[in-house]
C-alpha positions as CSV (number, residue, x, y, z in Angstrom):
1,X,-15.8,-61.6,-14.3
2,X,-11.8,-61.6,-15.3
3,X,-12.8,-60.0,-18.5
4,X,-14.4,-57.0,-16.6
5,X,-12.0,-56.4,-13.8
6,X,-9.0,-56.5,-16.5
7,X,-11.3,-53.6,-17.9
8,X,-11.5,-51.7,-15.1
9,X,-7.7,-52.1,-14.9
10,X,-7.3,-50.7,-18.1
11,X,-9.7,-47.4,-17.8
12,X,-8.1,-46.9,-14.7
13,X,-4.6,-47.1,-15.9
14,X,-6.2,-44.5,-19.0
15,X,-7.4,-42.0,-16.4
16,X,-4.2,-42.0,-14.3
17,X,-2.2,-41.6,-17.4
18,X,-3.9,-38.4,-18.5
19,X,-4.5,-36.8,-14.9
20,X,-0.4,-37.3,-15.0
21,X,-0.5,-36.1,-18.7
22,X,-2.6,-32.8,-17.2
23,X,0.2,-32.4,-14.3
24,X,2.6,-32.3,-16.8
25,X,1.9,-29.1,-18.5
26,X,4.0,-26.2,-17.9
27,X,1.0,-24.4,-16.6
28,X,0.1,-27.2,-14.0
29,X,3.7,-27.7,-12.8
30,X,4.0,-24.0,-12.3
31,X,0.8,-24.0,-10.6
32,X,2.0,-26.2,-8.2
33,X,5.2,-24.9,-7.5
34,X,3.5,-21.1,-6.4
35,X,0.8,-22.9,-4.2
36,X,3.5,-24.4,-2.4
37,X,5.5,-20.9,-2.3
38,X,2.1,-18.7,-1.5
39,X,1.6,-21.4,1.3
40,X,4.8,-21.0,3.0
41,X,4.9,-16.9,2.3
42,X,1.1,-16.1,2.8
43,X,-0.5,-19.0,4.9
44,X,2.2,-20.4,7.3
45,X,3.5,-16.8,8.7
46,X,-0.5,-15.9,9.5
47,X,-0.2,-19.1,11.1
48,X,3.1,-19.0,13.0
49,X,1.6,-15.5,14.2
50,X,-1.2,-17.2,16.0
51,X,0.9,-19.9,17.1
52,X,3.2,-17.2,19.0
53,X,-0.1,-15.3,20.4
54,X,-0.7,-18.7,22.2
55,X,3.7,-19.3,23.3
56,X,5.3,-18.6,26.6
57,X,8.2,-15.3,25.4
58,X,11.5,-14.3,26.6
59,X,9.9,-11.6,27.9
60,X,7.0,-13.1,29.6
61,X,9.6,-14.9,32.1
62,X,8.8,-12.1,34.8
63,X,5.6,-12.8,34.5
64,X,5.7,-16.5,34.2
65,X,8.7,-17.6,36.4
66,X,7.7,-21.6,36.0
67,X,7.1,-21.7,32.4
68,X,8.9,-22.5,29.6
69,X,9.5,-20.6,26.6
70,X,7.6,-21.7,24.1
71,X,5.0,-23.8,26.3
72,X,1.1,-23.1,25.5
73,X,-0.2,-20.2,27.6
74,X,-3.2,-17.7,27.2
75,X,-1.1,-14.6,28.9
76,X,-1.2,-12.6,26.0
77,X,-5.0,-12.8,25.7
78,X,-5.3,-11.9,29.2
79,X,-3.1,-9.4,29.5
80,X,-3.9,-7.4,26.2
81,X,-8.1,-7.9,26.6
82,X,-8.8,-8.0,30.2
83,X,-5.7,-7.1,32.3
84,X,-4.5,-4.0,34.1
85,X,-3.0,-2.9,31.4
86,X,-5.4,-3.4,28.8
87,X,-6.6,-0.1,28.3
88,X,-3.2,1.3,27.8
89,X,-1.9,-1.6,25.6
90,X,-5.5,-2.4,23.2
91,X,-8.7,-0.1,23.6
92,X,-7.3,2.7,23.7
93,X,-5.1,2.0,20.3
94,X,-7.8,0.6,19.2
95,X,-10.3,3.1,19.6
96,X,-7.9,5.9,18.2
97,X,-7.7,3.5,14.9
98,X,-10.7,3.7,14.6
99,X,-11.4,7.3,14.8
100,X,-8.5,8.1,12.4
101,X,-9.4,5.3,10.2
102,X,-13.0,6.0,9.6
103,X,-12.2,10.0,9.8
104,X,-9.7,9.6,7.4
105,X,-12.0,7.4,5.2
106,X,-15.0,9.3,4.9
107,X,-13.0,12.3,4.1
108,X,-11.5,10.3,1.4
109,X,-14.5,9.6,-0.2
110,X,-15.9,12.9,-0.1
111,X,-12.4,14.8,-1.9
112,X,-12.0,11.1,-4.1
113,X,-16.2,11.3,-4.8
114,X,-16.1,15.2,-5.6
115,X,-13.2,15.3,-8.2
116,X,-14.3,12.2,-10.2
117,X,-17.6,13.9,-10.5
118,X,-16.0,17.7,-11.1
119,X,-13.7,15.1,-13.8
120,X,-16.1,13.1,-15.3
121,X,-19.4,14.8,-15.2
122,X,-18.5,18.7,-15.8
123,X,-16.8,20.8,-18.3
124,X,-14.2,22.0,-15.7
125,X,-11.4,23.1,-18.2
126,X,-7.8,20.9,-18.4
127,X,-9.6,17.8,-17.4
128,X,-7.1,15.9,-18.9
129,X,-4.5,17.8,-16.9
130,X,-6.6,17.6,-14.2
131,X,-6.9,13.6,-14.1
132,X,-3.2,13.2,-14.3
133,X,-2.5,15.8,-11.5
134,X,-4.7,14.4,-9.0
135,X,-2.9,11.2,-8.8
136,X,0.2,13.0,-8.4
137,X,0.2,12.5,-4.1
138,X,0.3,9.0,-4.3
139,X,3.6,8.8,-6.0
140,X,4.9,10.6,-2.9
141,X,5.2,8.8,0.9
142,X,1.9,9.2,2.7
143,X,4.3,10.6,5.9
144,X,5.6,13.4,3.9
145,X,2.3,15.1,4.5
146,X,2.8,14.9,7.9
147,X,6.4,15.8,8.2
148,X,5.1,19.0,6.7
149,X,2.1,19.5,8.8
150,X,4.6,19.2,11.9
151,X,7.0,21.5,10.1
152,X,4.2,24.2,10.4
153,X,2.2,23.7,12.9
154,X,4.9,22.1,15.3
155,X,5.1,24.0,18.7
156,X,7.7,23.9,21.8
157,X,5.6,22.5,24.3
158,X,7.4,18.7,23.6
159,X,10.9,20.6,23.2
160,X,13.0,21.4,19.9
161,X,12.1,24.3,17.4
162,X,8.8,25.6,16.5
163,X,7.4,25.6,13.1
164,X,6.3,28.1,10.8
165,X,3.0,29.1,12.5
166,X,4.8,30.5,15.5
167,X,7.3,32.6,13.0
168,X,4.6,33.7,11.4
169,X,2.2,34.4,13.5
170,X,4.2,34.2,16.9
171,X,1.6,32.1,18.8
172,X,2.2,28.7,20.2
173,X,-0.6,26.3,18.0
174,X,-2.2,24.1,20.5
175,X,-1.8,20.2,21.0
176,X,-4.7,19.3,19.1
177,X,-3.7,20.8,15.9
178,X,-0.2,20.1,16.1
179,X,-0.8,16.9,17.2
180,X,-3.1,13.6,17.3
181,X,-6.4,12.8,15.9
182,X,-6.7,15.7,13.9
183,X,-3.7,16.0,11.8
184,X,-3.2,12.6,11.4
185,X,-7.2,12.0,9.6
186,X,-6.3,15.3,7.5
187,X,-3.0,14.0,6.4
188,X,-3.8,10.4,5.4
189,X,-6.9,11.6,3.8
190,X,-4.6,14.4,1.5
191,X,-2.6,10.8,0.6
192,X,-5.1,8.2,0.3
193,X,-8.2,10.0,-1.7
194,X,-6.3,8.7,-4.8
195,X,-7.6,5.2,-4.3
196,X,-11.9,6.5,-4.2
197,X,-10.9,9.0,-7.0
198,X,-9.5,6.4,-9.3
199,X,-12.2,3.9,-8.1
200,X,-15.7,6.3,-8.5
201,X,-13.9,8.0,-11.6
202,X,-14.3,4.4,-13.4
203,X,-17.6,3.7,-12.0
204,X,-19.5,7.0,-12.7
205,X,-17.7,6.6,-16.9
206,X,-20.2,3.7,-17.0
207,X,-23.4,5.3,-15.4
208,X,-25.5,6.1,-18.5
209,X,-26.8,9.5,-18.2
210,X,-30.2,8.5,-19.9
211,X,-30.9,7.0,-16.4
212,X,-30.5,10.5,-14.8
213,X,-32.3,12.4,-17.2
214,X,-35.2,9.5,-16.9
215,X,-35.2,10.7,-13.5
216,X,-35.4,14.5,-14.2
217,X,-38.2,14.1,-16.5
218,X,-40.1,12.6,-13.4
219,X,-39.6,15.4,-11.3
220,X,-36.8,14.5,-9.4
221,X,-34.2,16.8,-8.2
222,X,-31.0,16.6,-9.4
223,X,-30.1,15.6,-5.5
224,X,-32.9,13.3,-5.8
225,X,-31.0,11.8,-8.7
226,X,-28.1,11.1,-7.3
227,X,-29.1,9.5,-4.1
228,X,-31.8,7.4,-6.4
229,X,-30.1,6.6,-9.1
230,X,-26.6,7.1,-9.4
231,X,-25.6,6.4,-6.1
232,X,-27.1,3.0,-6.1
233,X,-25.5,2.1,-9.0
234,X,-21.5,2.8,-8.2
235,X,-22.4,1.3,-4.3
236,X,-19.8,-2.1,-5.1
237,X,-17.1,0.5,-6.6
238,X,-17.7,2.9,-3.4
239,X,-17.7,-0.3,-1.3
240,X,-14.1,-1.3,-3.1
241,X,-12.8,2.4,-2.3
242,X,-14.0,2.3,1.4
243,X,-12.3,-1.6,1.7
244,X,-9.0,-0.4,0.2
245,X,-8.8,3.4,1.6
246,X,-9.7,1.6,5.3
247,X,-7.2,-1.3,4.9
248,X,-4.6,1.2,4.3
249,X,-5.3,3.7,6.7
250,X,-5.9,1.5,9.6
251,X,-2.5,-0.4,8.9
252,X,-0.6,3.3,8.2
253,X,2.4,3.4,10.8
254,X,4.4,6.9,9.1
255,X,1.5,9.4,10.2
256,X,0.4,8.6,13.2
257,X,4.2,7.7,14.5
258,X,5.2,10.8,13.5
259,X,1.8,13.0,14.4
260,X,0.9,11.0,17.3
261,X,3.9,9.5,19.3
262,X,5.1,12.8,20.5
263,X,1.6,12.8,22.5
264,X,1.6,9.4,23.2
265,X,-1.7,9.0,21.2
266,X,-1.3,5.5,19.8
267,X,-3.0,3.4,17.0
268,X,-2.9,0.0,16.8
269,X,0.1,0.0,14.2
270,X,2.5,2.0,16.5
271,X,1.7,0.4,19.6
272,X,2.6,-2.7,17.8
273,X,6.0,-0.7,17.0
274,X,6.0,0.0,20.8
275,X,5.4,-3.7,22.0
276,X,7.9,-5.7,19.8
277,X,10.7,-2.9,20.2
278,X,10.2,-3.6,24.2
279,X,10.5,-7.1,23.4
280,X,7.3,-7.8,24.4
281,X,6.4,-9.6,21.0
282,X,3.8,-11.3,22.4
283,X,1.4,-8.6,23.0
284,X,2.6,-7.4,19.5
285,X,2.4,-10.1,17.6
286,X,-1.4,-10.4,19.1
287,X,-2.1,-6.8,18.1
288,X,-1.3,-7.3,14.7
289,X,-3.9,-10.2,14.9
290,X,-6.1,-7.8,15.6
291,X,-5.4,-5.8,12.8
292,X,-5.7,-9.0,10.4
293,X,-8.8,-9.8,12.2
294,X,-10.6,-6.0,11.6
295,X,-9.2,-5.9,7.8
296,X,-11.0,-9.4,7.1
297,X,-13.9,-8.3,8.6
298,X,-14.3,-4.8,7.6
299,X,-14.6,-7.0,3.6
300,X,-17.2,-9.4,4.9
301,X,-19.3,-6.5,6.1
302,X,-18.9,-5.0,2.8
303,X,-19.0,-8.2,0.7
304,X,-22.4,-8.5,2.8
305,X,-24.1,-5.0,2.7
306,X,-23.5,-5.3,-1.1
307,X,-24.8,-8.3,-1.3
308,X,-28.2,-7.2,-0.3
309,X,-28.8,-5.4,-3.6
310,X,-29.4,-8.2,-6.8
311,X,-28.1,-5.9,-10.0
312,X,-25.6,-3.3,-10.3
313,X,-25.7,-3.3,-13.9
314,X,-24.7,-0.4,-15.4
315,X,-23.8,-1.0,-18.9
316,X,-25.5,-3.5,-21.8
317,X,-26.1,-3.5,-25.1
318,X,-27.8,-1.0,-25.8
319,X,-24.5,1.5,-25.1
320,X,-24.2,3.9,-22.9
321,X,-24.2,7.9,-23.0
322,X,-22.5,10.1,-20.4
323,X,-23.6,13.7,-20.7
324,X,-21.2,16.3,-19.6
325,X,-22.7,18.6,-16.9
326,X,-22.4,22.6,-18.2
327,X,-20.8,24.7,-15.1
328,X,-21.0,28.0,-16.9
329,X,-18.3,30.7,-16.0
330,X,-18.9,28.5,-12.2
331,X,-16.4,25.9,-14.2
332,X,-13.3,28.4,-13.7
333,X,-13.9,28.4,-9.7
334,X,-13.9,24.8,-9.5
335,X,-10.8,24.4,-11.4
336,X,-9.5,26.7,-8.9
337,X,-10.5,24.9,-5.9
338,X,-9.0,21.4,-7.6
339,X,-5.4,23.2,-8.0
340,X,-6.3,24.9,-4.5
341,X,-6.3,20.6,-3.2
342,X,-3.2,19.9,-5.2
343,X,-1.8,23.1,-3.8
344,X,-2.3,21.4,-0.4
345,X,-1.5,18.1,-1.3
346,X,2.0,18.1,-3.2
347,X,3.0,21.6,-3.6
348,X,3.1,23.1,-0.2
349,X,4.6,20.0,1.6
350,X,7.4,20.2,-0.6
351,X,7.9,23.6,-0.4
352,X,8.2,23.4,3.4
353,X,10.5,20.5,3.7
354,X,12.8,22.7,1.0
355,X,12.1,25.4,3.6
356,X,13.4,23.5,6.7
357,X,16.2,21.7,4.7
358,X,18.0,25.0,3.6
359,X,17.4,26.6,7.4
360,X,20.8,26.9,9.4
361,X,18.6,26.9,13.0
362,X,15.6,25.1,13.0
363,X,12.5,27.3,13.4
364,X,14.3,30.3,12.2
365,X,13.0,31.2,8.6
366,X,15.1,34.8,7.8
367,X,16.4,34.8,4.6
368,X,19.6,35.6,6.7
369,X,19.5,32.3,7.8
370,X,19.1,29.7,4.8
371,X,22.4,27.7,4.2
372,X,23.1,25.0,1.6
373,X,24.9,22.7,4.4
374,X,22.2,20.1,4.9
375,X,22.4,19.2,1.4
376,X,26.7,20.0,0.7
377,X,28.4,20.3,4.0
378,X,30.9,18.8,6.0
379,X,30.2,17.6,9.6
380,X,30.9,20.5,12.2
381,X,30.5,23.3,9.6
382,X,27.5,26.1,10.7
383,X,27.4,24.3,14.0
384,X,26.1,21.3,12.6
385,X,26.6,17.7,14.0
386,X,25.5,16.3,10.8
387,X,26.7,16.6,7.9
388,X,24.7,17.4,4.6
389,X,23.1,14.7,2.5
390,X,25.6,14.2,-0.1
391,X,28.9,14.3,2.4
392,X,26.4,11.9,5.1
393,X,26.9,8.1,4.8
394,X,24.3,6.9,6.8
395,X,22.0,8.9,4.4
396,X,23.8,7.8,1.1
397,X,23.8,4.0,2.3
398,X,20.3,4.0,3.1
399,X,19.5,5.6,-0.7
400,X,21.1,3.0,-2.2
401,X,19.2,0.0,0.3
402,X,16.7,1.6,-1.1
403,X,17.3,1.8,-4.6
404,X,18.4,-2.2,-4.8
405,X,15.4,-3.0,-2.6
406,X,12.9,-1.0,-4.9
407,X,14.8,-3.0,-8.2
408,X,14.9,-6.4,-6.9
409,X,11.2,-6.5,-5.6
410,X,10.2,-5.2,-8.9
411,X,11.9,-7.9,-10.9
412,X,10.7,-10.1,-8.4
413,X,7.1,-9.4,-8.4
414,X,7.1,-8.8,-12.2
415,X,8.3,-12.5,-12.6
416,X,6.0,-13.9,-10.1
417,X,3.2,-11.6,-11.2
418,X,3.9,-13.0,-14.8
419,X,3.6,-16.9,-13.6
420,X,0.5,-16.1,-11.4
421,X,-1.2,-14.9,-14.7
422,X,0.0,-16.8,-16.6
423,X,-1.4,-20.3,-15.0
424,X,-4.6,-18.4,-13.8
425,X,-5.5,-17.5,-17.3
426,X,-4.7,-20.8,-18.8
427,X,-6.5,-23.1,-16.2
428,X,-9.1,-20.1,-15.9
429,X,-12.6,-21.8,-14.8
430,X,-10.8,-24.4,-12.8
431,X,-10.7,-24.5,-8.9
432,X,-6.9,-24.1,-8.6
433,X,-7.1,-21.0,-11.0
434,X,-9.3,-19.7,-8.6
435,X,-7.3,-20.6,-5.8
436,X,-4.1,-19.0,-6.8
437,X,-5.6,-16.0,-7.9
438,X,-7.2,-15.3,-4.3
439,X,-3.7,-16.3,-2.5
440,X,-1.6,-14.0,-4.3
441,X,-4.3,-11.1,-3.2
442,X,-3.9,-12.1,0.4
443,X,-1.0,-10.1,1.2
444,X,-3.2,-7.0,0.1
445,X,-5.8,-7.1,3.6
446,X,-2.9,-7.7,5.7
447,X,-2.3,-4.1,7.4
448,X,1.6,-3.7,6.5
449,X,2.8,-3.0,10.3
450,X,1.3,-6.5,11.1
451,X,2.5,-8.3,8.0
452,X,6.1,-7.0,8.9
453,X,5.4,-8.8,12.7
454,X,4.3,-12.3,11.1
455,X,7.2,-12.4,9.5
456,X,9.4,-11.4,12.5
457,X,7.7,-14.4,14.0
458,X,8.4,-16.5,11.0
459,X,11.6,-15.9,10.0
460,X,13.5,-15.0,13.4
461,X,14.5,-18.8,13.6
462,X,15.5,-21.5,11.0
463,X,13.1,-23.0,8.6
464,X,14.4,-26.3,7.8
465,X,17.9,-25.9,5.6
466,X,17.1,-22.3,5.7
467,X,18.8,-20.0,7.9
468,X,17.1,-17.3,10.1
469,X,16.5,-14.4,7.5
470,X,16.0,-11.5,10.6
471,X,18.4,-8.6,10.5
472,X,19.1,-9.8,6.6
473,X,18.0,-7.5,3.5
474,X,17.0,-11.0,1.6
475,X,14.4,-11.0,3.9
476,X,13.4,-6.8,3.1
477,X,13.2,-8.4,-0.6
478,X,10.7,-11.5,0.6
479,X,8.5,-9.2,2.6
480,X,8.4,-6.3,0.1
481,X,7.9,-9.0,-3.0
482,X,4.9,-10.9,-1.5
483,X,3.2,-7.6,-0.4
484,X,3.7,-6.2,-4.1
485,X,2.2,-9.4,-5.3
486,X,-1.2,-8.5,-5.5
487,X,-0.6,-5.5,-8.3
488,X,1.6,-7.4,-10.4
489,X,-0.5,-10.6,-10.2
490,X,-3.8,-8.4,-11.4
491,X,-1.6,-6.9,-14.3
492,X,-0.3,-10.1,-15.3
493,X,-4.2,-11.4,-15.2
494,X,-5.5,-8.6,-17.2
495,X,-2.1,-8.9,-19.6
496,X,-2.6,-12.5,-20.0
497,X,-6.6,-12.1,-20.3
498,X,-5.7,-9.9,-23.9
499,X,-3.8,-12.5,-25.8
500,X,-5.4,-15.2,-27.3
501,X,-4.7,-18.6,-27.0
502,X,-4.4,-19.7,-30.3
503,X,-1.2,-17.8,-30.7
504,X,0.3,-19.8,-28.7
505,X,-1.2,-23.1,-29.6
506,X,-0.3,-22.0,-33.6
507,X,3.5,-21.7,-32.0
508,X,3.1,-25.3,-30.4
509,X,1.8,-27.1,-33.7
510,X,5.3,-25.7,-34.9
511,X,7.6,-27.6,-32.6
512,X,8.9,-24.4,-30.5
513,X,9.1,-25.1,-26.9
514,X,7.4,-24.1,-24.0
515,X,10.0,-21.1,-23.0
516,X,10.7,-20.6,-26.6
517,X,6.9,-19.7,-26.9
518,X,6.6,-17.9,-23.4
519,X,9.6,-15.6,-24.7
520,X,8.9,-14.8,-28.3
521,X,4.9,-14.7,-28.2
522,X,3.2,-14.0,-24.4
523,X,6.1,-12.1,-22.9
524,X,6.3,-9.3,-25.5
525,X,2.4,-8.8,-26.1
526,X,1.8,-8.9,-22.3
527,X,4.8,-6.1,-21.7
528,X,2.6,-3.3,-21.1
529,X,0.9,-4.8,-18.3
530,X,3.6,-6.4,-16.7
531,X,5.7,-3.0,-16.5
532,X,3.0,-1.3,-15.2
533,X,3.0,-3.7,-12.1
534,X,6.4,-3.5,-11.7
535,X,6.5,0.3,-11.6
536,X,3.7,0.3,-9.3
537,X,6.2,-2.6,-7.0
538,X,9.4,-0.3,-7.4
539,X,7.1,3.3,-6.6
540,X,5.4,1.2,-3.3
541,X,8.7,-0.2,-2.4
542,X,11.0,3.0,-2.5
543,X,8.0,5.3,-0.1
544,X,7.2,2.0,2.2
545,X,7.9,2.4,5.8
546,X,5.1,0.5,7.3
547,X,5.7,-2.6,6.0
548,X,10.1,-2.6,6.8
549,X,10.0,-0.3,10.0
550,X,9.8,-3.6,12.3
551,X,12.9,-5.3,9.9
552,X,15.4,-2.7,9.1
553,X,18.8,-2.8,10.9
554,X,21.6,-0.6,10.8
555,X,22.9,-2.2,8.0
556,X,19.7,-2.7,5.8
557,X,18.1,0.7,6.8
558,X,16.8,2.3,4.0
559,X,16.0,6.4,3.2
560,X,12.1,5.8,4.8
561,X,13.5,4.3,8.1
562,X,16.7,6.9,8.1
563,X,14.2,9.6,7.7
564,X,12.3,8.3,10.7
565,X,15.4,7.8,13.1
566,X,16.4,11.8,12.2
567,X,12.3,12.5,13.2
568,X,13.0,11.1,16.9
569,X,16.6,12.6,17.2
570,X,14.5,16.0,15.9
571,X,17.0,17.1,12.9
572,X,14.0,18.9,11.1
573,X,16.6,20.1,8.6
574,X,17.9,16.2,7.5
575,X,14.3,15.3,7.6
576,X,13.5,17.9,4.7
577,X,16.6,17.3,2.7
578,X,16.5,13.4,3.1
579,X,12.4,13.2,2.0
580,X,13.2,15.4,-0.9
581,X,16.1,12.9,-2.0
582,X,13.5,10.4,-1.2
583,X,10.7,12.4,-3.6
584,X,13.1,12.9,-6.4
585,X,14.7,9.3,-6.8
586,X,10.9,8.2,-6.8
587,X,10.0,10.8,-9.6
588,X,12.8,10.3,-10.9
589,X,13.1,6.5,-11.6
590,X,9.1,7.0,-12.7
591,X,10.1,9.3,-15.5
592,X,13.4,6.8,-16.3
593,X,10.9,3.6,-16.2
594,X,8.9,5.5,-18.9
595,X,11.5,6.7,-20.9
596,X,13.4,3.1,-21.0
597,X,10.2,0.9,-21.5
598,X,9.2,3.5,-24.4
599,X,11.8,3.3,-26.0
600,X,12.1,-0.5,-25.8
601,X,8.4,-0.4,-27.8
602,X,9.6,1.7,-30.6
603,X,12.6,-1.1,-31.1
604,X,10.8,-3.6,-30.7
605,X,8.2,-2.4,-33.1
């Protein structure tokens, strides 16, 4: 009886010294430390946020003379869903979210859906040129498109100038095409068909043509083809383009802030503007439940349509064949409706902003009247209370917030995007490996309007030793890193996935050190992908305005917020010339990542 329990003893004591071997890995430490870092930057703000729905406000005090702030209460449920005010402050909001959102989506799959077919199936010439263009409009803010819709079709029926309809054509546009539902659907979709181009574009590469022409040797139709065969097969990536295209429509703040405030048609996201800059943050911080809410739901209902279906398999061993579809001389008229789109899409909203940057009076486009001085001049020059963009400080300062905001959340997310990778790949099969991989994808379904109010709620006090972050640009970083983290995280996974693990294990039987290895070995072979997140980080974090609009101050304003403040004061000219600063730093840094982390191959090679 001794002789066995002093053997249990022993195995015991065995199995607790290798589970505290296992811990002791690099990879299991570091695993450790991000769970407890995605838990506090993921997990507890979603859960402060429901906390506050359910807490007694400053605010609420007229309402609620004997309570105390911070005491349980069910107000803000009452007064959102079923008060006097509820239509005003949630169904209405929310039914305008969803008529952009599902307008906007559908016509994002049907431009995204047509060009990867015209790109992938046909002859149309340039396709090369073709594929690279089309991507072009995500590089630029998705607000610039309205900014230049307004520009055009802006009338004088809210006050200020009018746009370049009425010069042209000297009629007032109405409401509804100036303003609203309308413009706001046409202008996200022009931004957001990039995501279900890049999506389908991938998914129809893989369709074997064989299938199709199995089909047309039965009779079908070559409709009939496509709604019985190919369409069935690239339903999950369709499903994935309809997820992320609604996600990021229905949590948009730019567009319908600048398209629809003037009319007072509100979406969810700008009423949740509305609400917290009232100081009502109860009623906004419950909004942007909402938004949470429809975003995780919206998935499940996809995860669950396409679950219905057994196999989507469209590639095995056998190879597959994609046949390119002949247009004949029809190939030269598609081309020209694609350039037509981009025409729409990045050319003339540029080319109007330009316009209203170089007009002395706004709404006046004589060539007697263009002037440099919203780009050089002094204040008071040409009548101007503003001076131009390189003499204005406000604009200057906020290009440079920008800049350092943009830099540090890409080092930021590169270096957490590595680590995530890193220990997902090396415990890859293991629950935490799953684990972390799903938490640092979390910030992705959180619409970016509400995920800027859980943090308000999160961070406006102290957390422990740590101060109160609100008002601070440490906490633009924070915000702006953790929402970046999902495309740096999947590059680092798909970096990581490439290198094998032998290297590293060869470097090990050698003597060299954990970071020794890490830095000679992984690091350089995983590069590509990891600068490919981190451009994606800096390009998201210069354009974002959804995200920040709820956090900037004065101090920590950067060019997206400035550019908004000049849209409410109505200085159309500063608008124009402070995007266009906005567009070039963005193309430019792009071109200067390139160029930098090319040139760091070659010496490297």
């Amino acid at each position: 009886m001794a002789l066995t329990e002093e053997m249990t003893a022993r195995a015991g004591t065995r199995h607790l010294r290798r589970f505290g071997a296992a811990m002791m890995t690099p990879e299991r430490l570091i695993a450790v430390a991000l769970a407890a870092l995605l838990a506090l930057l993921v997990l507890a703000p979603l859960a402060e946020l429901i906390r506050e729905t359910f807490s007694v406000q400053p605010y609420d005090k007229a309402y609620l003379p004997g309570e105390e702030v911070g005491s349980f209460t069910t107000f803000h449920y009452e007064r959102v869903f079923s008060g006097r005010m509820s239509s005003a402050l949630f169904y209405k909001p929310f039914v305008n979210s969803l008529i952009t959102a599902f307008g906007a989506t559908v016509l994002c799959l049907l431009l995204g859906a047509s060009l990867a077919w015209v790109v992938v199936r046909t002859n149309v010439p340039f396709r090369e040129t073709v594929n690279t263009m089309i991507v072009v409009p995500y590089m630029l803010p998705s607000w610039v498109m309205a900014l230049a819709w307004l520009t055009f079709f802006k009338n004088d029926r809210l006050g200020g100038s009018s746009g370049v309809f009425v010069y042209i054509f000297g009629v007032q546009p109405p409401d509804w095409l100036a303003f609203g539902a309308l413009p706001i659907i046409i202008c996200l979709a022009f931004h957001y068909y990039v995501y279900a181009y890049l999506i389908l574009s991938g998914a129809l590469t893989t369709v074997d043509s064989q299938l199709e022409e199995a089909g047309a040797i039965a009779g079908l139709s070559r409709l009939r083809q496509f709604a019985a065969i190919t369409m069935p097969l690239v339903l999950p990536a369709l499903g994935s383009a309809v997820v992320m295209t609604f996600i990021r429509v229905v949590g948009s703040f730019g567009t319908p802030a600048v398209l629809g405030m003037p009319v007072r048609y509100f979406t969810l996201p700008t009423q949740i503007y509305a609400a917290i800059g009232s100081r009502n943050v109860g009623d906004g911080y419950l909004l942007a439940l909402v938004l949470v809410v429809m975003a995780v739901l919206f998935i499940w209902i996809n995860q669950r349509m396409i679950g219905v279906r057994k196999s989507f398999v469209t590639m095995s061993g056998k190879g597959v064949r994609s046949k390119t579809i002949d247009l004949g001389p029809a190939r030269w008229l598609v081309l020209g409706l694609v350039v037509l789109l981009l025409s729409f899409t990045v050319i003339l909203p540029i080319g109007l902003l330009l316009l209203e940057s170089l007009s002395k009076t706004a709404g006046n486009y004589d060539l007697s009247n263009l002037t440099l001085h919203y780009w050089f001049g002094e204040r008071g020059e040409v009548n101007a209370l503003y001076p131009g963009v390189f003499h204005n400080p406000q604009i200057l300062g906020a290009a440079w917030n920008s800049i350092r905001l943009a830099l540090c959340v890409a080092l930021l997310t590169g270096l957490l995007g590595f680590l995530v990778g890193y220990v997902v790949v090396r415990t890859r099969g293991t629950m935490a490996s799953k684990a972390l991989e799903t938490s640092a994808f979390l910030p992705y379904i959180f619409p970016s309007v509400a995920f800027g109010a859980i943090y308000i709620g999160m961070f406006s006090k102290p957390i422990g030793p740590m101060p109160a972050l609100y008002g601070t640009f440490a906490l633009l970083v924070l915000i702006a890193a953790v929402k970046n983290l999902p495309y740096t995280s999947r590059t680092g996974i798909a970096a990581l996935l490439q290198i094998d693990k032998s290297l590293e294990e060869a470097a090990r039987t050698q003597g060299i050190g954990w970071l020794a290895r890490v830095r000679r070995i992984v690091v350089p072979l995983a590069s590509n992908g990891l600068m490919s997140g981190m451009l994606l980080s800096f390009i998201g974090t210069m354009r974002e305005l959804s995200l920040i609009i709820l956090l900037v101050t004065p101090s920590t304003a950067v060019l997206a917020s400035v550019i908004y403040t000049y849209q409410t004061d109505d200085v159309p000219q500063l608008i124009g010339a402070a995007t266009l600063l906005l567009v070039l730093l963005v193309v430019g840094f792009n071109i200067l990542f390139r160029l930098v982390f090319r040139n760091a191959k070659l010496g490297f090679a």
